[in-house]
N, CA, C and O atoms as a Tinker XYZ file with bonds, in Angstrom:
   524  protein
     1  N     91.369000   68.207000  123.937000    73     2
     2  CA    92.794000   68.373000  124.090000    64     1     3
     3  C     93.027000   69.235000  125.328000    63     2     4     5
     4  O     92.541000   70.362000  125.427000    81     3
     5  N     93.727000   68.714000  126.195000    73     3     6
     6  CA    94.267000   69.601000  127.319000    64     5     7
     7  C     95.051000   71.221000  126.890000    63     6     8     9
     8  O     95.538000   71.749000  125.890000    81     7
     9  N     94.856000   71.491000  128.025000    73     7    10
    10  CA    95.406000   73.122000  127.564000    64     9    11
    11  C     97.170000   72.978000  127.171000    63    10    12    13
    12  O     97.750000   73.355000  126.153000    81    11
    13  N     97.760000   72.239000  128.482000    73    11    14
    14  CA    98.889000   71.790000  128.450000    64    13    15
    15  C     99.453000   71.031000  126.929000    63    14    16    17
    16  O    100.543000   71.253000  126.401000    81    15
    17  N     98.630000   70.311000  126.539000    73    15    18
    18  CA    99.187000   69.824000  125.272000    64    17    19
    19  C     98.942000   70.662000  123.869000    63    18    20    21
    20  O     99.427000   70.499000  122.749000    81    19
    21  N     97.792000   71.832000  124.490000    73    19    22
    22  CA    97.663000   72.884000  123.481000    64    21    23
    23  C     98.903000   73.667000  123.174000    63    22    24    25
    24  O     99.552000   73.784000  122.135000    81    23
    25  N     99.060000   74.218000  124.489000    73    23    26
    26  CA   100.583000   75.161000  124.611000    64    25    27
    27  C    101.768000   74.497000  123.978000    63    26    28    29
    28  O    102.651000   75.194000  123.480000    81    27
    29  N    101.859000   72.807000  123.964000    73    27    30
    30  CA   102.980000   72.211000  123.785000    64    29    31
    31  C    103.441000   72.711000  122.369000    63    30    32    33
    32  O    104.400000   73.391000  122.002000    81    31
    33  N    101.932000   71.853000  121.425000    73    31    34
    34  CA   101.669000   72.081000  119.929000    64    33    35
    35  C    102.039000   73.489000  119.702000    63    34    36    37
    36  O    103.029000   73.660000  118.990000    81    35
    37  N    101.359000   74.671000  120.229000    73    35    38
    38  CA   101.279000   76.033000  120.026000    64    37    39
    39  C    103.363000   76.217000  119.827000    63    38    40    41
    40  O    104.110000   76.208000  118.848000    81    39
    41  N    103.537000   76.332000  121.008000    73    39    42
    42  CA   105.408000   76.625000  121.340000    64    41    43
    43  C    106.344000   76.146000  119.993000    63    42    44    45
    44  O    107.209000   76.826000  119.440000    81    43
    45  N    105.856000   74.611000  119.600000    73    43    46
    46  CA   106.323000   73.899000  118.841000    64    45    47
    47  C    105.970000   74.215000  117.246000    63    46    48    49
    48  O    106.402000   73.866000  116.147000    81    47
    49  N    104.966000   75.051000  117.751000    73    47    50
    50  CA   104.752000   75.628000  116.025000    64    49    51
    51  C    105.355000   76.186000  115.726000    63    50    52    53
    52  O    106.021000   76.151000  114.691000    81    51
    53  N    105.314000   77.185000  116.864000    73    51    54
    54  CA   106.191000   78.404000  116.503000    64    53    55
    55  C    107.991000   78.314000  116.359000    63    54    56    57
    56  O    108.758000   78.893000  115.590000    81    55
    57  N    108.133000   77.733000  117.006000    73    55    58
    58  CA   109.672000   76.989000  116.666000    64    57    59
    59  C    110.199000   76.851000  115.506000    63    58    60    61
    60  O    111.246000   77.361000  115.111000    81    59
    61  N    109.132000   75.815000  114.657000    73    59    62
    62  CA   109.560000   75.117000  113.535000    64    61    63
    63  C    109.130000   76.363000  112.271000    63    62    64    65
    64  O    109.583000   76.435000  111.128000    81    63
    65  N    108.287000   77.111000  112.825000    73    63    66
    66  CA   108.000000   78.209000  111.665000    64    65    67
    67  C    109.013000   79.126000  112.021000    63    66    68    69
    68  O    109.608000   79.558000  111.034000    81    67
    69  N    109.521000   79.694000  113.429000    73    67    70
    70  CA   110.437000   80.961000  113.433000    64    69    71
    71  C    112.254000   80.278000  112.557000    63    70    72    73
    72  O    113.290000   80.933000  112.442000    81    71
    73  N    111.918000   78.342000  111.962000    73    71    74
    74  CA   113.182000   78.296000  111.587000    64    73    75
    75  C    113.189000   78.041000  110.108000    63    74    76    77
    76  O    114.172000   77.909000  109.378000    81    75
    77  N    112.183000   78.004000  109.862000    73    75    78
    78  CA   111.838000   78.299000  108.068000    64    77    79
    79  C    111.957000   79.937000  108.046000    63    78    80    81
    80  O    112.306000   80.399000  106.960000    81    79
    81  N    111.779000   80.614000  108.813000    73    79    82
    82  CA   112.118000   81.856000  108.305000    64    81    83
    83  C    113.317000   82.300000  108.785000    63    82    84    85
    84  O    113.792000   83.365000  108.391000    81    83
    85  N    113.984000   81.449000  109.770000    73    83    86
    86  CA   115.780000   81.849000  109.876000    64    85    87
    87  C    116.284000   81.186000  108.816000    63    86    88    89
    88  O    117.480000   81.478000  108.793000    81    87
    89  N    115.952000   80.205000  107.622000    73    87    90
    90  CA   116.467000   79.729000  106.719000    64    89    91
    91  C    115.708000   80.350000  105.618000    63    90    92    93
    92  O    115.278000   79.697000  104.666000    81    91
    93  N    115.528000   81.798000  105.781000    73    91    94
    94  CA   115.481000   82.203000  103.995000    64    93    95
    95  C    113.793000   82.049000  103.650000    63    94    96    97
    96  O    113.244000   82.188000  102.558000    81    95
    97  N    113.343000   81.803000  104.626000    73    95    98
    98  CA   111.630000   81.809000  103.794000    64    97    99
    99  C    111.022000   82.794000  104.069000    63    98   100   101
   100  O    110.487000   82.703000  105.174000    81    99
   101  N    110.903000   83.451000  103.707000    73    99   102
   102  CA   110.229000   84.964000  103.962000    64   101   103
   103  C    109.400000   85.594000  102.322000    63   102   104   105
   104  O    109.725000   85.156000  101.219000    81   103
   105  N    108.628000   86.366000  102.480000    73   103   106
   106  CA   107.762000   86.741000  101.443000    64   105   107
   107  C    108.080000   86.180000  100.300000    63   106   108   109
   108  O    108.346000   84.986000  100.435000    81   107
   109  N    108.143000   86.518000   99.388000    73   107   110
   110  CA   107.964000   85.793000   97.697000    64   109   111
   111  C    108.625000   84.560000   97.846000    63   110   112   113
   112  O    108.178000   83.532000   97.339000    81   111
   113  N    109.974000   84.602000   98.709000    73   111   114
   114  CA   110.854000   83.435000   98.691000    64   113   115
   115  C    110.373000   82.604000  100.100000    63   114   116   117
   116  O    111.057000   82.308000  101.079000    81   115
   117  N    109.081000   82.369000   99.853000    73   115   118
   118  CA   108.193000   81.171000  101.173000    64   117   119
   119  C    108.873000   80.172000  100.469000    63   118   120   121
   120  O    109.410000   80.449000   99.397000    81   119
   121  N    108.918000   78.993000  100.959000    73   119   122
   122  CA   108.989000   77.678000  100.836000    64   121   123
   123  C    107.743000   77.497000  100.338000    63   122   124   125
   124  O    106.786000   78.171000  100.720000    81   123
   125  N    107.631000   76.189000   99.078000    73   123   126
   126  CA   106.922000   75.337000   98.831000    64   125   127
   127  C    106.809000   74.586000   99.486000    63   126   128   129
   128  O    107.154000   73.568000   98.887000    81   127
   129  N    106.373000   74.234000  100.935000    73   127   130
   130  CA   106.745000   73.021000  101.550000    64   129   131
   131  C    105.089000   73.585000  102.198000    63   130   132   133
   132  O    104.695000   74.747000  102.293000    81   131
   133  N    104.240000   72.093000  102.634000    73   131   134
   134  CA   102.997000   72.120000  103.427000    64   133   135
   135  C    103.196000   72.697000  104.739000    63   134   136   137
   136  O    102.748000   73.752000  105.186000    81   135
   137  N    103.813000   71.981000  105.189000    73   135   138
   138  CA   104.203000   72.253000  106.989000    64   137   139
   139  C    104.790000   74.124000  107.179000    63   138   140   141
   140  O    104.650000   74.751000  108.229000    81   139
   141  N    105.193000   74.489000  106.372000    73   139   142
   142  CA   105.408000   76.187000  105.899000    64   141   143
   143  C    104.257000   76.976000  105.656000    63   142   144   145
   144  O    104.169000   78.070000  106.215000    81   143
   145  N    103.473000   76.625000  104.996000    73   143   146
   146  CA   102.296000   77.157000  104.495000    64   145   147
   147  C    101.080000   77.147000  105.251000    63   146   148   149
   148  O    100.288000   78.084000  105.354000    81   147
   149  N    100.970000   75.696000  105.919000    73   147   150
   150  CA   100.116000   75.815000  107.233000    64   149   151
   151  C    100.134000   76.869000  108.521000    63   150   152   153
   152  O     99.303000   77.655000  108.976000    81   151
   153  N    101.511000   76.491000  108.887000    73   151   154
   154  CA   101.967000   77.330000  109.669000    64   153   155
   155  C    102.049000   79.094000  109.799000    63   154   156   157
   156  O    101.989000   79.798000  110.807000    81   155
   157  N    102.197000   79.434000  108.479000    73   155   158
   158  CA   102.597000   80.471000  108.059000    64   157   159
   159  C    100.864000   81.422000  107.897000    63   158   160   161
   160  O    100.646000   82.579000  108.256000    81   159
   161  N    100.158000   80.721000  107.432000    73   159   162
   162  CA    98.514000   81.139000  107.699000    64   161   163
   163  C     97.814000   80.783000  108.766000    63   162   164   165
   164  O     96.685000   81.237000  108.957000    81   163
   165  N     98.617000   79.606000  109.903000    73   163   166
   166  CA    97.755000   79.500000  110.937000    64   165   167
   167  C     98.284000   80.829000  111.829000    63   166   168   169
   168  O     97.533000   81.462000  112.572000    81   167
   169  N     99.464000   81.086000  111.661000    73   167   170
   170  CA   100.175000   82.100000  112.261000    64   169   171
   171  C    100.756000   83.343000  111.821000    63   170   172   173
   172  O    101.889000   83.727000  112.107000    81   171
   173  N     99.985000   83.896000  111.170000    73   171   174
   174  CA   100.457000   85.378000  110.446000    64   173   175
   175  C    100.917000   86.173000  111.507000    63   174   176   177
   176  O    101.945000   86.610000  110.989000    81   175
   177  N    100.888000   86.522000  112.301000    73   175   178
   178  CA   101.466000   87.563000  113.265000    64   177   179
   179  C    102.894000   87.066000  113.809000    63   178   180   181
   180  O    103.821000   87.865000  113.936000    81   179
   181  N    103.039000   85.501000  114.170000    73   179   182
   182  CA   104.502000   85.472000  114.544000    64   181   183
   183  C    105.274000   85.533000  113.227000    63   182   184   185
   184  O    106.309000   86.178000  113.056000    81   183
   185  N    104.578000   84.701000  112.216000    73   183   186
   186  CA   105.269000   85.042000  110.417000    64   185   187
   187  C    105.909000   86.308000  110.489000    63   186   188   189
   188  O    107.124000   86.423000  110.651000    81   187
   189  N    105.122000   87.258000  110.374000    73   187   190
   190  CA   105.739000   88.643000  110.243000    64   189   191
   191  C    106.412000   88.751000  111.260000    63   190   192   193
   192  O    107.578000   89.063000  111.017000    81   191
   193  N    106.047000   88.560000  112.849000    73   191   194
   194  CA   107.419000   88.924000  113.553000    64   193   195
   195  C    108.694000   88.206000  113.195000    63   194   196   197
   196  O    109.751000   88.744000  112.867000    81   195
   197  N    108.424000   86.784000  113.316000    73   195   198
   198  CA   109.869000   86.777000  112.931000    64   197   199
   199  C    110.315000   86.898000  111.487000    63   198   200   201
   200  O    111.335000   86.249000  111.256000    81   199
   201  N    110.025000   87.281000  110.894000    73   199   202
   202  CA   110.554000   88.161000  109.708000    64   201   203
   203  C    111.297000   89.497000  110.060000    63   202   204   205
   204  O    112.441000   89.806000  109.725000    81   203
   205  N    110.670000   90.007000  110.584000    73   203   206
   206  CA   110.875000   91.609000  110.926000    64   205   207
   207  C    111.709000   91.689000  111.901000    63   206   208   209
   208  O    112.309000   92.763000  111.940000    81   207
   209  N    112.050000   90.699000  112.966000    73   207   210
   210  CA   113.236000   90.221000  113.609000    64   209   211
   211  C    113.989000   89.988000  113.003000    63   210   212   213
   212  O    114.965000   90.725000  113.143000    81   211
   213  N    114.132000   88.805000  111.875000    73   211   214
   214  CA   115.544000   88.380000  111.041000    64   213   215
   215  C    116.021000   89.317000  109.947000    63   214   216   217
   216  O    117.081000   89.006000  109.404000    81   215
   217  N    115.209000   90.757000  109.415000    73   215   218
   218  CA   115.838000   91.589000  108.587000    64   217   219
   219  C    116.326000   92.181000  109.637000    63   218   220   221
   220  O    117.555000   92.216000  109.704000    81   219
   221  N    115.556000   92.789000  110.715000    73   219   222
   222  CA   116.957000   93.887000  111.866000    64   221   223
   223  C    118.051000   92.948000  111.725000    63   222   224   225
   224  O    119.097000   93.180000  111.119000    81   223
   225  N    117.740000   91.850000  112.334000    73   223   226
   226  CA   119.317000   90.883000  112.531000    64   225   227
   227  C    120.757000   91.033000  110.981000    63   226   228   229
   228  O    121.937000   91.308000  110.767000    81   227
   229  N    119.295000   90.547000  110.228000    73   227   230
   230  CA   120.442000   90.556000  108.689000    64   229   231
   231  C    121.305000   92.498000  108.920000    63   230   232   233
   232  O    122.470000   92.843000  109.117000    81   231
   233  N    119.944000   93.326000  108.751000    73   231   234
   234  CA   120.846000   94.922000  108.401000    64   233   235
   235  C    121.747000   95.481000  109.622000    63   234   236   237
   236  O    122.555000   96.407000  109.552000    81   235
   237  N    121.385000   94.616000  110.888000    73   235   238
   238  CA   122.520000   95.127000  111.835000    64   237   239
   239  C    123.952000   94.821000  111.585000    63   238   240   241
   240  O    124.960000   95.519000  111.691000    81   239
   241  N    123.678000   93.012000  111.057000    73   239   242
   242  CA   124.967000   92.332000  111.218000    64   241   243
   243  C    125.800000   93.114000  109.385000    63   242   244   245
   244  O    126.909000   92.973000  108.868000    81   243
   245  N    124.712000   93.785000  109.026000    73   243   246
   246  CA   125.540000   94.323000  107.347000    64   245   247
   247  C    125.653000   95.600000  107.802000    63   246   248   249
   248  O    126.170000   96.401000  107.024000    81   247
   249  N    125.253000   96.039000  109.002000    73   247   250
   250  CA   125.713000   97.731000  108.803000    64   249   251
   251  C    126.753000   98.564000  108.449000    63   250   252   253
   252  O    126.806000   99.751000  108.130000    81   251
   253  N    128.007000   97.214000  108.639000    73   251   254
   254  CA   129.239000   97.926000  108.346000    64   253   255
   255  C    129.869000   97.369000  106.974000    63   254   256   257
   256  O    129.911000   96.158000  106.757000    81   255
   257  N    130.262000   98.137000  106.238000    73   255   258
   258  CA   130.590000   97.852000  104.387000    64   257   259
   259  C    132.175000   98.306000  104.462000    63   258   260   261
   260  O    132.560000   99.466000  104.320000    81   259
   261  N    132.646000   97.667000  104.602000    73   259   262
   262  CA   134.014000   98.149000  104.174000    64   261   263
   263  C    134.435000   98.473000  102.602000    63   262   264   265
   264  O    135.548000   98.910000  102.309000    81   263
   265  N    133.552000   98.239000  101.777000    73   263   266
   266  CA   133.688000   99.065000  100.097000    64   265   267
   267  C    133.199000  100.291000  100.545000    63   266   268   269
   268  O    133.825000  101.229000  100.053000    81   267
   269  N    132.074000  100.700000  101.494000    73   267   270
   270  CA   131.512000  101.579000  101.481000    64   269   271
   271  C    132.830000  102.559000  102.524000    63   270   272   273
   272  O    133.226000  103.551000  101.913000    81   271
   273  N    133.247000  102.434000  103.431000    73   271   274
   274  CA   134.356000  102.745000  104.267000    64   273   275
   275  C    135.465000  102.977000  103.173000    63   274   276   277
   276  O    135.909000  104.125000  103.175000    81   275
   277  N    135.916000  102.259000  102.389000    73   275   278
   278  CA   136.786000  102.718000  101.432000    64   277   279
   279  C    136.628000  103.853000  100.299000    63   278   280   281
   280  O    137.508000  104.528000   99.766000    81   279
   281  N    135.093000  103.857000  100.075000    73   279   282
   282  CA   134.331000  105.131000   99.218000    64   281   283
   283  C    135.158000  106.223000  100.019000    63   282   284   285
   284  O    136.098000  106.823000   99.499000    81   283
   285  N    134.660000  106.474000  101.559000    73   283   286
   286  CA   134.882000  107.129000  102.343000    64   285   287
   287  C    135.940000  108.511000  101.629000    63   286   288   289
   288  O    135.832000  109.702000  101.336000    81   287
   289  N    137.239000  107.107000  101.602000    73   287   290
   290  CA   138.595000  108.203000  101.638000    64   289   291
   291  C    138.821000  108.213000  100.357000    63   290   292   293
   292  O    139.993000  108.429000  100.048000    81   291
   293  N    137.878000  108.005000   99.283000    73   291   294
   294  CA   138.547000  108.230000   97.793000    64   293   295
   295  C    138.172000  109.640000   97.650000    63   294   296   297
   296  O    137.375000  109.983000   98.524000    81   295
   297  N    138.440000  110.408000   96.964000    73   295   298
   298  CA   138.526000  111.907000   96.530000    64   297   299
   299  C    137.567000  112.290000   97.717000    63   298   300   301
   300  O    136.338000  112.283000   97.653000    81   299
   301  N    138.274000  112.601000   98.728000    73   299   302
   302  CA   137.124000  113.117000  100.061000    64   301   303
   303  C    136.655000  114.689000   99.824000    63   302   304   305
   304  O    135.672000  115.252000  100.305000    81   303
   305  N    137.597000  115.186000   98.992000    73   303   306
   306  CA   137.073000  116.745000   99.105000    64   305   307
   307  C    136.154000  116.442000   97.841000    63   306   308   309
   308  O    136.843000  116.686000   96.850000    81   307
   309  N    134.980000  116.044000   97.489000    73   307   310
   310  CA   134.303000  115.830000   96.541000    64   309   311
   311  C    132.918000  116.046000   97.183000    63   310   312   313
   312  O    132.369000  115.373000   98.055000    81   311
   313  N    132.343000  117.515000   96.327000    73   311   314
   314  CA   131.365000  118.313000   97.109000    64   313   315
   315  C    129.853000  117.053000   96.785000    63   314   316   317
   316  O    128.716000  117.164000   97.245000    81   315
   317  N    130.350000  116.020000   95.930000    73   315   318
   318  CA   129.272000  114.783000   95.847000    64   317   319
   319  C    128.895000  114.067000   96.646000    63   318   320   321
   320  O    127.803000  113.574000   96.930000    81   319
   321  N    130.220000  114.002000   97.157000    73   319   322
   322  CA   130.572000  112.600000   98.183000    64   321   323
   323  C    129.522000  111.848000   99.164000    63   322   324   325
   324  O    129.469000  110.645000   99.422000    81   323
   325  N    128.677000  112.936000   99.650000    73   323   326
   326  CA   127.741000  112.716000  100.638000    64   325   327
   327  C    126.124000  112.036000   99.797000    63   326   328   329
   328  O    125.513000  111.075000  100.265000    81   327
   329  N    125.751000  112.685000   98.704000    73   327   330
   330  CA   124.597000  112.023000   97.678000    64   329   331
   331  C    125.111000  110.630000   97.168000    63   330   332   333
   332  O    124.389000  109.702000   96.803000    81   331
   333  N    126.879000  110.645000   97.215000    73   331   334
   334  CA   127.328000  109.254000   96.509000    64   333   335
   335  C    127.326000  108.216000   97.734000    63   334   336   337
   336  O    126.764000  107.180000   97.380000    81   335
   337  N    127.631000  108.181000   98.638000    73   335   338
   338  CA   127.556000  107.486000  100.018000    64   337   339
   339  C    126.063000  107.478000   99.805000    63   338   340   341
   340  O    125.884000  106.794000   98.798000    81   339
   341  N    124.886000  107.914000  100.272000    73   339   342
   342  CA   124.013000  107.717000  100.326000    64   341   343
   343  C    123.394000  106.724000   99.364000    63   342   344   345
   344  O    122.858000  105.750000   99.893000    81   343
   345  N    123.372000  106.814000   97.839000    73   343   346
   346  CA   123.109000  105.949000   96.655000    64   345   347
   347  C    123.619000  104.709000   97.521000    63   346   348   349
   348  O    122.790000  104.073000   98.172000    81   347
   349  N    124.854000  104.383000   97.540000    73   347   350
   350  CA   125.549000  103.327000   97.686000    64   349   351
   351  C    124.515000  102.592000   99.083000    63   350   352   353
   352  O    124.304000  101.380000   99.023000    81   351
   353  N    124.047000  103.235000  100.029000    73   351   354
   354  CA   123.807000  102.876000  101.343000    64   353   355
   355  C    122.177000  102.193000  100.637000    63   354   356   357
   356  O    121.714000  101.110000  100.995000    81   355
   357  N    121.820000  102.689000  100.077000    73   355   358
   358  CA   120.318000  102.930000   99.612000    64   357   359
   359  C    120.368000  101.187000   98.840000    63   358   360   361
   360  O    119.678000  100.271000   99.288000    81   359
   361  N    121.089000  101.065000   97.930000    73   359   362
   362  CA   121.990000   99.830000   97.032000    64   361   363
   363  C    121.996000   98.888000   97.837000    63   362   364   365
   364  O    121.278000   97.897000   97.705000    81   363
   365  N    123.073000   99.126000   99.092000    73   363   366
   366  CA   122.844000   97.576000  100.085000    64   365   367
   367  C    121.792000   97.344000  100.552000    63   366   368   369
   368  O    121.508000   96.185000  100.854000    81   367
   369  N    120.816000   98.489000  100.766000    73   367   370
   370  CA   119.706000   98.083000  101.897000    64   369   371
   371  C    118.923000   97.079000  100.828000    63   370   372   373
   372  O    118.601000   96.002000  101.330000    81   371
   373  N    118.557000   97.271000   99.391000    73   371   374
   374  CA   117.523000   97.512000   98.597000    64   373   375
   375  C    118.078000   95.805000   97.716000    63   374   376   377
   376  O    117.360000   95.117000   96.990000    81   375
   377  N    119.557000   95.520000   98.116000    73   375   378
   378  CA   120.327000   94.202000   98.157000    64   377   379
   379  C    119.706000   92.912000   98.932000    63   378   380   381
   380  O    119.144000   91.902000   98.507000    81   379
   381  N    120.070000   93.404000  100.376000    73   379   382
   382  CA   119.546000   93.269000  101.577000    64   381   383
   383  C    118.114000   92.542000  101.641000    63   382   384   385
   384  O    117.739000   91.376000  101.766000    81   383
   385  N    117.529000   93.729000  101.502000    73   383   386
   386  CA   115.762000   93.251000  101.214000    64   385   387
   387  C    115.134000   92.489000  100.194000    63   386   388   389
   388  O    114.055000   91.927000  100.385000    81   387
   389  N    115.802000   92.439000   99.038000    73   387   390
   390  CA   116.002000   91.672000   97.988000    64   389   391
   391  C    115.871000   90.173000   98.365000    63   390   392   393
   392  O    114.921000   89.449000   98.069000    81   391
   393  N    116.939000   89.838000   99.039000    73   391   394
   394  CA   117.467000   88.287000   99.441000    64   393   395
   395  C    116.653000   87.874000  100.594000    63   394   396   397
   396  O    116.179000   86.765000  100.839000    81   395
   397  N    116.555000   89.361000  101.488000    73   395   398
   398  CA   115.126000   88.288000  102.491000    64   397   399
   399  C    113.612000   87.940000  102.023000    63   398   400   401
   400  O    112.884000   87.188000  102.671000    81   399
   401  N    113.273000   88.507000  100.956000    73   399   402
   402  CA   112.155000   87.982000  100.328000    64   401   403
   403  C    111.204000   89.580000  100.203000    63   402   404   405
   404  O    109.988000   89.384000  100.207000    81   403
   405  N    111.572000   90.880000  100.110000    73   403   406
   406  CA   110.637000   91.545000  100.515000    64   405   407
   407  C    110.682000   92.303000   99.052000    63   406   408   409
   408  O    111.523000   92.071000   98.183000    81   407
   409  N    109.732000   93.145000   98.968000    73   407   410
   410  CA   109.299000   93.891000   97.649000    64   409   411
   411  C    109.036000   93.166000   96.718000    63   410   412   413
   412  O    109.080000   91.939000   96.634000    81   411
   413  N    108.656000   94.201000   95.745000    73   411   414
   414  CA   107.730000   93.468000   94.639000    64   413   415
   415  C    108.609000   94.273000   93.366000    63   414   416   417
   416  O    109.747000   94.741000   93.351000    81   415
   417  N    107.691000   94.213000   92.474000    73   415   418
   418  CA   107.450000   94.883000   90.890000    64   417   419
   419  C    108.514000   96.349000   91.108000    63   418   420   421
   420  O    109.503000   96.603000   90.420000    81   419
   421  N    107.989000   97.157000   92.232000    73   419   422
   422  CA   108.935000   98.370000   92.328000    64   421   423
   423  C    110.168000   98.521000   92.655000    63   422   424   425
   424  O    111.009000   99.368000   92.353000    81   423
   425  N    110.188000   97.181000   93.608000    73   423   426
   426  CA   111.787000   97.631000   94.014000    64   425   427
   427  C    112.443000   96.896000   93.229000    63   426   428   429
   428  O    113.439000   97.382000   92.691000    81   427
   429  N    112.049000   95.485000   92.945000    73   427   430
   430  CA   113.213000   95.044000   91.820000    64   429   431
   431  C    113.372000   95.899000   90.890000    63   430   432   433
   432  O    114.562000   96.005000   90.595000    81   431
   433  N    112.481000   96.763000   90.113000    73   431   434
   434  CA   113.198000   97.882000   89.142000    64   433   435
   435  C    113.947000   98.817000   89.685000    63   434   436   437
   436  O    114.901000   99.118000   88.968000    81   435
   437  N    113.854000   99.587000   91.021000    73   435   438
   438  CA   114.803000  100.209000   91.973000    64   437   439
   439  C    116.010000   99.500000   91.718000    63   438   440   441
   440  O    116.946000   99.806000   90.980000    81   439
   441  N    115.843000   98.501000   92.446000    73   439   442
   442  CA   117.396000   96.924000   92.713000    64   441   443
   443  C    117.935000   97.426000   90.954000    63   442   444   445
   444  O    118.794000   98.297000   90.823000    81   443
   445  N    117.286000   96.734000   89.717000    73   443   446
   446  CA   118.111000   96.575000   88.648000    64   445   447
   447  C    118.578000   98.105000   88.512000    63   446   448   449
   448  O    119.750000   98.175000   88.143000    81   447
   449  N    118.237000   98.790000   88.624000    73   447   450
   450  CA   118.722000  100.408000   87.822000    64   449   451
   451  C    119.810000  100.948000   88.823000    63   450   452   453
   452  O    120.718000  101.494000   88.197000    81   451
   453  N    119.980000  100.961000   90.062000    73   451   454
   454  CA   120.572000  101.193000   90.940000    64   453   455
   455  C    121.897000   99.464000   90.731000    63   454   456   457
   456  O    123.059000   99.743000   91.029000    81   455
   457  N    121.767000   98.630000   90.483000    73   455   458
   458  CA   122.870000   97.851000   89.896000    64   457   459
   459  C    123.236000   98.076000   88.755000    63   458   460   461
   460  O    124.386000   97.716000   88.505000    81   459
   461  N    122.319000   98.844000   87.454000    73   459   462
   462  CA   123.691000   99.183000   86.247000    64   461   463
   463  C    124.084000  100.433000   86.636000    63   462   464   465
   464  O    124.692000  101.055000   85.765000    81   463
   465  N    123.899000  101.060000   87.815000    73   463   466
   466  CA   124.401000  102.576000   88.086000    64   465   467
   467  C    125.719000  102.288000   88.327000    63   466   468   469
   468  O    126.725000  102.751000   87.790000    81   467
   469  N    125.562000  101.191000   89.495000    73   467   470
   470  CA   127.189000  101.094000   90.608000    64   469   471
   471  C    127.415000   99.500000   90.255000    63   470   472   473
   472  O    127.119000   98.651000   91.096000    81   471
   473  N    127.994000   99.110000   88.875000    73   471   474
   474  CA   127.880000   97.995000   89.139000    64   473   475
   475  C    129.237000   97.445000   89.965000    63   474   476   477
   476  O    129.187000   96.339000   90.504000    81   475
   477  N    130.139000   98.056000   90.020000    73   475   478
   478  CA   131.074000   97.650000   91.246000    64   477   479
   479  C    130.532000   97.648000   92.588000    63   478   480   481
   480  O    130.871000   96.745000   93.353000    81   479
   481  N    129.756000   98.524000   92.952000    73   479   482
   482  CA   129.384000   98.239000   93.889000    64   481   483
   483  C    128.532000   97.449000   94.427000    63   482   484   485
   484  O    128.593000   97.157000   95.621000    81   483
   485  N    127.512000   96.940000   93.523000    73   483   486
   486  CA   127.010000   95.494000   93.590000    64   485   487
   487  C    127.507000   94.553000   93.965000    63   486   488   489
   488  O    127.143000   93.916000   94.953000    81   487
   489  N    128.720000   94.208000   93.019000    73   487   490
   490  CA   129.559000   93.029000   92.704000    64   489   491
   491  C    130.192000   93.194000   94.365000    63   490   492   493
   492  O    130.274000   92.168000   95.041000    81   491
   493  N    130.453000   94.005000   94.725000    73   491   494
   494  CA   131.086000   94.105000   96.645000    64   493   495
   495  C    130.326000   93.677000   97.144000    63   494   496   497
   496  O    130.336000   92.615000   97.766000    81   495
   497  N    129.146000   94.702000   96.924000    73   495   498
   498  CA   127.812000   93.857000   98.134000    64   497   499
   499  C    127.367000   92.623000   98.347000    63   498   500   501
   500  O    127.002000   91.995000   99.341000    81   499
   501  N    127.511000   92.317000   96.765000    73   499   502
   502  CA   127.027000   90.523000   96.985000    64   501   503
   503  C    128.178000   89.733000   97.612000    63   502   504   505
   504  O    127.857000   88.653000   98.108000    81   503
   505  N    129.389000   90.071000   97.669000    73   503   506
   506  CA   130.116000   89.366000   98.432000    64   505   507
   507  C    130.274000   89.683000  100.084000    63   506   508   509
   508  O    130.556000   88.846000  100.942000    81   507
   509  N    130.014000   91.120000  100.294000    73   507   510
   510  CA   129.369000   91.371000  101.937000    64   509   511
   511  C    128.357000   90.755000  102.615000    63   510   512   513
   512  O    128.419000   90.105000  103.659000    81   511
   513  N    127.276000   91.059000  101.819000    73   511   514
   514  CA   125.817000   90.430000  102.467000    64   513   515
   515  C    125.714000   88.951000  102.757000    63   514   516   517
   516  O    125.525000   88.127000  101.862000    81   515
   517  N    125.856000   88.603000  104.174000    73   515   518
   518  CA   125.538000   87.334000  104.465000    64   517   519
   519  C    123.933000   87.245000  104.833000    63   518   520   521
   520  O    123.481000   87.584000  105.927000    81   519
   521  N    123.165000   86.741000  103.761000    73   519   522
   522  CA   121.907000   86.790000  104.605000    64   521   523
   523  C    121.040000   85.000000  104.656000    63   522   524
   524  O    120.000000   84.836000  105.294000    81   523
């Protein structure tokens, strides 16, 4: 095989794998699909990059919460306020990471206990988080 038609294959791998993981395939939530799985072990290093590219992308484009902005101005003189913002921030990220495929055994028990804490604030997040 020419080098040229190596590079072609190579470019083209990476393409079709960096778009199984812009569509949601990332750790636990891989695709069942062959052409995923090949790819995904012939290429572990771009796998993880573009993974680790599309969560910055997902937590940049969620950085801003407008439930969380509205926390803001509810009882502001509330010497809590700052541990309660934080919980809440901790909630989306742990949302967030959830839906791109990451953690295991620990954080889903994190995720559930931290959702019967705030369950309003869940119920917001899942309608914020576009991921």
């Amino acid at each position: 095989m020419s080098e040229r038609a190596y590079d072609f294959e190579y470019v083209n791998d990476l393409r079709i794998l960096k778009r199984f993981v812009q569509a949601g395939s990332f750790g636990y939530k891989g695709f069942d699909d062959e052409v995923f799985r090949r790819l995904s072990s012939r290429y572990p290093e771009a796998y993880a990059a573009f993974g680790k590219e599309r969560k910055q992308d997902v937590l940049e484009k969620s950085k801003r919460s407008p439930y969380i902005e509205g926390q803001k101005d509810t009882y502001p003189n509330n010497p809590d306020k700052p541990f309660y913002l934080d919980k809440l921030e901790k909630l989306k990220t742990l949302m967030i990471l959830s839906k791109l495929g990451y953690g295991g055994r620990e954080m889903s028990m994190a995720l559930t206990n931290a959702k019967r804490t705030y369950p309003e604030a869940a119920a917001a997040f899942e309608e914020e988080i576009e991921v």
